[in-house]
PADRENFI-522668 format. One record per residue: residue in one letter; x, y, z of N, C-alpha, C in turn. Coordinates in Angstrom, 3 decimals. Layout:
% residues N
<'A', <X, Y, Z>, <X, Y, Z>, <X, Y, Z>>;
...
This chain:
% residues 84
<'X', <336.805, 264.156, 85.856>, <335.742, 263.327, 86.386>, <335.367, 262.285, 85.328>>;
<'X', <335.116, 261.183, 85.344>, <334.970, 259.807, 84.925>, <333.404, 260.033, 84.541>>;
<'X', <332.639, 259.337, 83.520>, <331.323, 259.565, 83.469>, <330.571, 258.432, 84.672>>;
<'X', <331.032, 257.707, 85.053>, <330.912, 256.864, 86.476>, <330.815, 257.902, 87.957>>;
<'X', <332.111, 258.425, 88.011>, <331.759, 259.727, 88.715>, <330.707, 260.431, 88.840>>;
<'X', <330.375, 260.796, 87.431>, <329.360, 261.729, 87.364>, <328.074, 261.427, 87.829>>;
<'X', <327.545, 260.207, 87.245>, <326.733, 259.514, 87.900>, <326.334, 259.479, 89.612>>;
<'X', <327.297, 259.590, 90.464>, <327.338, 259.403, 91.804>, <327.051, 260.656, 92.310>>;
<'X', <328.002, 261.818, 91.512>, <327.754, 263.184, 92.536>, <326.255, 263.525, 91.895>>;
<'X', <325.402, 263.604, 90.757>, <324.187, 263.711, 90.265>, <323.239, 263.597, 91.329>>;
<'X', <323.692, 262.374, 91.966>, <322.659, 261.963, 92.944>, <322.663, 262.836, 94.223>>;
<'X', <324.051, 263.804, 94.318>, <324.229, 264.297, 95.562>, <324.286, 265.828, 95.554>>;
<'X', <323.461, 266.574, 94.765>, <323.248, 267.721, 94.048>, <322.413, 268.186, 95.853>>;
<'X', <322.617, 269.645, 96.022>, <321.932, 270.115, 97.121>, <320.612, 270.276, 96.367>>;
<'X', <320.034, 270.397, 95.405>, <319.281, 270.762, 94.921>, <318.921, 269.878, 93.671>>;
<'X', <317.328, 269.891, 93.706>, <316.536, 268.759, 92.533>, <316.720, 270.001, 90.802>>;
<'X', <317.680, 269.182, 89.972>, <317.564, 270.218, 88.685>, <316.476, 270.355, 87.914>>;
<'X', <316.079, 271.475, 87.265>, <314.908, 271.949, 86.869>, <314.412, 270.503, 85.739>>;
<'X', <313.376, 270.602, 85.236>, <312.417, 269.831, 84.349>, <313.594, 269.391, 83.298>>;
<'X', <313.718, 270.631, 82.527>, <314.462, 270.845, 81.316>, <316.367, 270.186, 81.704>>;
<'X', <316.643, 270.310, 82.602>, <318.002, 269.779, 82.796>, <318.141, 268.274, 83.185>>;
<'X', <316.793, 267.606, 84.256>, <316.561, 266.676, 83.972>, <316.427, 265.616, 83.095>>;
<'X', <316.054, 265.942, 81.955>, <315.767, 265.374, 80.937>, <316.894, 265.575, 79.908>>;
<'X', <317.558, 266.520, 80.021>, <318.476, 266.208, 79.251>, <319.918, 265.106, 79.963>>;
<'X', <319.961, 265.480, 81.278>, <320.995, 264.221, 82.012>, <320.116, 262.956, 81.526>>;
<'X', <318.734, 262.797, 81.552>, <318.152, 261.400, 81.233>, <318.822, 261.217, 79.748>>;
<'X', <318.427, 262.019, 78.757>, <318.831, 261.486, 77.237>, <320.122, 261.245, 77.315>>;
<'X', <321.158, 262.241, 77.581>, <322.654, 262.013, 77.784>, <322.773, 260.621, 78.243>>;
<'X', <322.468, 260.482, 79.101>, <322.596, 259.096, 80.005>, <322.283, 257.861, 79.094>>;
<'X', <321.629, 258.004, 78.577>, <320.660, 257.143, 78.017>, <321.483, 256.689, 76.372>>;
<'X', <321.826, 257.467, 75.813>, <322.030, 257.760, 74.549>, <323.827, 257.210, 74.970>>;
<'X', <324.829, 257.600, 76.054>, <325.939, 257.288, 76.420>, <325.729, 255.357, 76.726>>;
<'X', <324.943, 255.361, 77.440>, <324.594, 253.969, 77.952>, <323.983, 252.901, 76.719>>;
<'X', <323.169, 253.532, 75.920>, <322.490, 252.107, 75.290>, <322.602, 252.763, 73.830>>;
<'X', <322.990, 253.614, 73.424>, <322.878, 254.310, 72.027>, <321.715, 255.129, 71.636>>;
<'X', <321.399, 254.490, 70.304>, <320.020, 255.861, 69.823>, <318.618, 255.072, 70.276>>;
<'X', <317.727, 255.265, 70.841>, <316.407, 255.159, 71.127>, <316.147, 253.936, 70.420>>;
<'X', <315.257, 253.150, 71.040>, <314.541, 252.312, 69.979>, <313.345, 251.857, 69.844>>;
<'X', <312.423, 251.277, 69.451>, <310.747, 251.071, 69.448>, <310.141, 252.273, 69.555>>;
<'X', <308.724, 251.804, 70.113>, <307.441, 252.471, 69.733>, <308.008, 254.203, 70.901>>;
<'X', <307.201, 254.969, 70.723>, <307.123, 255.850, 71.739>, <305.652, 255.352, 73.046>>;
<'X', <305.229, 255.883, 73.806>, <304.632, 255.544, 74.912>, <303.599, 255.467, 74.011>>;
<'X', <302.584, 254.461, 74.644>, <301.290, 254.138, 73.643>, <300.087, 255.140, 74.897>>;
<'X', <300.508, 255.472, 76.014>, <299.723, 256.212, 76.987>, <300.214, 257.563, 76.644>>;
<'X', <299.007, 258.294, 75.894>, <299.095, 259.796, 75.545>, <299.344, 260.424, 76.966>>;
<'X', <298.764, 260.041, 77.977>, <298.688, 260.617, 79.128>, <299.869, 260.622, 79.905>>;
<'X', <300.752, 259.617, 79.343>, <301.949, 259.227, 80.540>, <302.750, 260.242, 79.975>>;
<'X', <302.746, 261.805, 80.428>, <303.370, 263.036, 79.659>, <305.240, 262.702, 80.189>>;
<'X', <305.188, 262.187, 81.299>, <306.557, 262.254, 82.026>, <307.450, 260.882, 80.769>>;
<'X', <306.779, 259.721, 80.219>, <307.528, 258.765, 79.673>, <307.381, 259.865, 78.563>>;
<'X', <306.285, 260.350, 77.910>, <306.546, 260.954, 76.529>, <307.707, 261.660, 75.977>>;
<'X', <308.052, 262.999, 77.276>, <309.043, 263.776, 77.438>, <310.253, 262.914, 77.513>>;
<'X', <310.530, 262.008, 78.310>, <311.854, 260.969, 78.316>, <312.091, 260.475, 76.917>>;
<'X', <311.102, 260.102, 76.228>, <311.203, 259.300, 74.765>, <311.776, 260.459, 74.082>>;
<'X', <311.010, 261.599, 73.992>, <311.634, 262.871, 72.849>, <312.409, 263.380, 73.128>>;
<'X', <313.582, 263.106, 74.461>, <314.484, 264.029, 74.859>, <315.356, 263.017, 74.080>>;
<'X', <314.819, 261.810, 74.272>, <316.444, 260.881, 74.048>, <316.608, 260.919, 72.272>>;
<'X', <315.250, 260.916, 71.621>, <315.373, 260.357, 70.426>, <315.569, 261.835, 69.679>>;
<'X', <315.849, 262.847, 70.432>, <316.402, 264.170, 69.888>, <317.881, 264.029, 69.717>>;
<'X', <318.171, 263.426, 70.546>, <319.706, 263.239, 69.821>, <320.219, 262.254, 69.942>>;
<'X', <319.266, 261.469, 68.801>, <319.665, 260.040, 67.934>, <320.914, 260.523, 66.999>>;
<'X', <321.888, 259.680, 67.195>, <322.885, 259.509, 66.558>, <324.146, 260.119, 66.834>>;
<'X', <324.121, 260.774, 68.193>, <325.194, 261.330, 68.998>, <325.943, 260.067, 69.309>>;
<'X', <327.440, 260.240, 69.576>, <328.469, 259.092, 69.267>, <328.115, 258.657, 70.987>>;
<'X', <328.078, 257.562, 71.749>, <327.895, 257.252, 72.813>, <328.999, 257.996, 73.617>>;
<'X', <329.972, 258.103, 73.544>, <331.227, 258.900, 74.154>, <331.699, 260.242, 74.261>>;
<'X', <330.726, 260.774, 73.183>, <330.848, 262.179, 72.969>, <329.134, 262.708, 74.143>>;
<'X', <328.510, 261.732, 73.692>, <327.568, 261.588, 75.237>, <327.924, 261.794, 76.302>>;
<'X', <328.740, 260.794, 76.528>, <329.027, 260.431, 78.085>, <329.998, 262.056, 78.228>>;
<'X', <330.737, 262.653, 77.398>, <331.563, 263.639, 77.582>, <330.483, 264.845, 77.939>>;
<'X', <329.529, 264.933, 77.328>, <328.343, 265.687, 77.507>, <327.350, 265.828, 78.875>>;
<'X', <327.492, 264.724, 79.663>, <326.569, 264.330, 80.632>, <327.947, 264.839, 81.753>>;
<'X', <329.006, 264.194, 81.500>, <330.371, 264.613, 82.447>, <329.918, 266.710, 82.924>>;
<'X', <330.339, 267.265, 81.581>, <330.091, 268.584, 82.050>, <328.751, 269.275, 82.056>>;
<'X', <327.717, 268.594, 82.011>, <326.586, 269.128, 82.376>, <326.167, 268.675, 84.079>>;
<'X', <326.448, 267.762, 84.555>, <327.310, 267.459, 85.674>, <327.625, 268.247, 86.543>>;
<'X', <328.691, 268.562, 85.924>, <330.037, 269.749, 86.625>, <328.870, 271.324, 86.362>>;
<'X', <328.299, 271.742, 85.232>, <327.929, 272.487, 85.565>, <326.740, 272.757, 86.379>>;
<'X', <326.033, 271.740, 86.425>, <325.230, 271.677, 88.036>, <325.568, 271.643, 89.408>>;
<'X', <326.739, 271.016, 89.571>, <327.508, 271.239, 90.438>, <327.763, 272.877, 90.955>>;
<'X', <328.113, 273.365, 90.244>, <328.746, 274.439, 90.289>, <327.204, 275.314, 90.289>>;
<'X', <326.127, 275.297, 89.507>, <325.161, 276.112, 89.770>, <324.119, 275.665, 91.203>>;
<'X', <324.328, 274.781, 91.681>, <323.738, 274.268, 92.816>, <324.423, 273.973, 93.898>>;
<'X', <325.499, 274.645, 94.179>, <326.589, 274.622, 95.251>, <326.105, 275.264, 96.342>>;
């Protein structure tokens, strides 16, 4: 599966993945797509949902973008397979 692939069936999961798996397809994604994090974190203490997105991604600052995208591929596949 292509990390393009992956992208498409994500969307077609029988089932919404938990909090914690969410957020890590967001950082994967994120970190494959644009590299390591950059600027401020959310200046709204309250906006808990951007906060969590900022610290998932900038947790793994400096992961190679491709070894990402290889990462997001089988986390993917293993949702697939746990939400079948």
């Amino acid at each position: 599966m292509t990390f393009e692939e992956a992208q498409e069936k994500v969307k077609d999961l029988p089932q919404r993945p938990d909090n914690s798996e969410l957020l890590k397809l967001y950082a994967l994604f994120k970190q494959a797509t644009e590299g390591d994090v950059s600027g401020e974190p959310p200046s709204n203490p309250f906006d808990f949902a951007a906060t969590a997105k900022f610290n998932a991604w900038k947790e793994i600052a400096g992961k190679d973008q491709e070894e990402s995208k290889t990462e997001y591929i089988a986390l993917v596949e293993d949702l697939m397979g746990k939400y079948s």
